[in-house]
C-alpha positions as CSV (number, residue, x, y, z in Angstrom):
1,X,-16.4,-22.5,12.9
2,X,-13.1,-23.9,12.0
3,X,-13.8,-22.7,8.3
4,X,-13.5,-19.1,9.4
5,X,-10.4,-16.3,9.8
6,X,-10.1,-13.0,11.1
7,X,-7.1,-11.8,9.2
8,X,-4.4,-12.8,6.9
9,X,-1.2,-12.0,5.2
10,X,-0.9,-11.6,1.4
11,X,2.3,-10.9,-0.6
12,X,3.4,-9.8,-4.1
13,X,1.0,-7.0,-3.3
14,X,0.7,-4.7,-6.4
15,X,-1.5,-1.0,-6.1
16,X,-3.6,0.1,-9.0
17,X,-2.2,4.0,-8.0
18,X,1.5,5.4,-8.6
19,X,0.5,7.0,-4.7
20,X,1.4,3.7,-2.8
21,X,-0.8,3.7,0.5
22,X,2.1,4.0,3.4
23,X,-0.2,3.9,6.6
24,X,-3.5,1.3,7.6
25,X,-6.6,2.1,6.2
26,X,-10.0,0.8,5.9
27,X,-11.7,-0.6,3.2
28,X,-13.7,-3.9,1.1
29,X,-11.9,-7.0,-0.3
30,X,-12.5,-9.5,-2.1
31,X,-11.3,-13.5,-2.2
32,X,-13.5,-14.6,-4.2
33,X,-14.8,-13.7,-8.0
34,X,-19.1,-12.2,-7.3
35,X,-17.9,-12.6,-3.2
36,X,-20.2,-9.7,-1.4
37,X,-17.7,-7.0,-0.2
38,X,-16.0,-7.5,3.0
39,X,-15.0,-5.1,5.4
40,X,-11.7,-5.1,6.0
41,X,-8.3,-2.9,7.6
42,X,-5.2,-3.0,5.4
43,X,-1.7,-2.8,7.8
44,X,1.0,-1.9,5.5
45,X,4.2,-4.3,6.5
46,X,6.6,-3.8,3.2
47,X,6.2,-2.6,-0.4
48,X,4.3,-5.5,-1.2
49,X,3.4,-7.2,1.8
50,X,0.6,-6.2,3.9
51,X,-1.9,-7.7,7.4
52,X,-5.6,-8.1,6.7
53,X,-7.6,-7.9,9.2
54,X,-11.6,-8.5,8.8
55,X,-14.1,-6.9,10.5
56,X,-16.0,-9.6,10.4
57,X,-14.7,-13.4,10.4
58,X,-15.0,-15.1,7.0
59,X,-15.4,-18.4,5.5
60,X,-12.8,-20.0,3.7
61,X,-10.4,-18.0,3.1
62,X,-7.0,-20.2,1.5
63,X,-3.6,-19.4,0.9
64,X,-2.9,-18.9,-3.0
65,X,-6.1,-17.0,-3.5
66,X,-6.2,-13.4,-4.2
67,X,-7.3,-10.8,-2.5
68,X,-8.4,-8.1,-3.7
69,X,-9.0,-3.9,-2.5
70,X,-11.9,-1.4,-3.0
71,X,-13.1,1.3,-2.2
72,X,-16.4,1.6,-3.8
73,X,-16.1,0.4,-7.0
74,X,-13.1,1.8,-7.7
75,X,-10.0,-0.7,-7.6
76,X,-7.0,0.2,-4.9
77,X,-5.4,-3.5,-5.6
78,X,-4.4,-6.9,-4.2
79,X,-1.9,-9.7,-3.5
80,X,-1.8,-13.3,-3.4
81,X,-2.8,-14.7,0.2
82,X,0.1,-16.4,1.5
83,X,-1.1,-17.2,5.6
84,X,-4.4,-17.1,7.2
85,X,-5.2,-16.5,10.7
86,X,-8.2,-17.2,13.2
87,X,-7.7,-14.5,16.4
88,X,-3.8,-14.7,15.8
89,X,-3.3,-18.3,15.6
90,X,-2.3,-19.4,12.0
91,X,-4.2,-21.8,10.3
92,X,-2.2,-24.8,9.4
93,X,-4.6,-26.8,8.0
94,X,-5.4,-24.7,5.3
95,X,-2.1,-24.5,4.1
């Protein structure tokens, strides 16, 4: 239990498209290279700072990593996890 998160923040966020998403939307990330998809909603904060937020919780999730966007197979892009939260309480120990 204390392994998993239900969201993060990532920064240094870079898109694949020119067409920056502005609003939240839904779609898969990945933190880890051959990971299955996860299913996840993207909160835009800034231009390259954005809330993850999981649909489901997931294991070991560490600031530093990447994550990374898709939507299918196509690559939207992804940031460098900088804090990771359990149900809105950060997770110091991962840090």
């Amino acid at each position: 239990e204390y392994l998993y998160s239900t969201s993060l923040i990532a920064t240094n966020v870079n898109w694949v498209s020119d067409r920056k998403p502005t609003n939240s939307f839904q779609c898969t990330a990945k933190f880890r290279y051959r990971q299955p998809d996860t299913g996840v909603t993207v909160h835009i904060i800034d231009d390259d700072k954005v809330e993850v937020v999981f649909d489901e919780p997931v294991r070991a999730v560490t600031p530093g990593q990447a994550v990374v966007f898709y939507n299918g197979e196509e690559c939207l892009g992804g940031g460098t996890i900088d804090e990771v939260f359990r149900n809105g309480e950060k997770l110091w120990y991962v840090a």
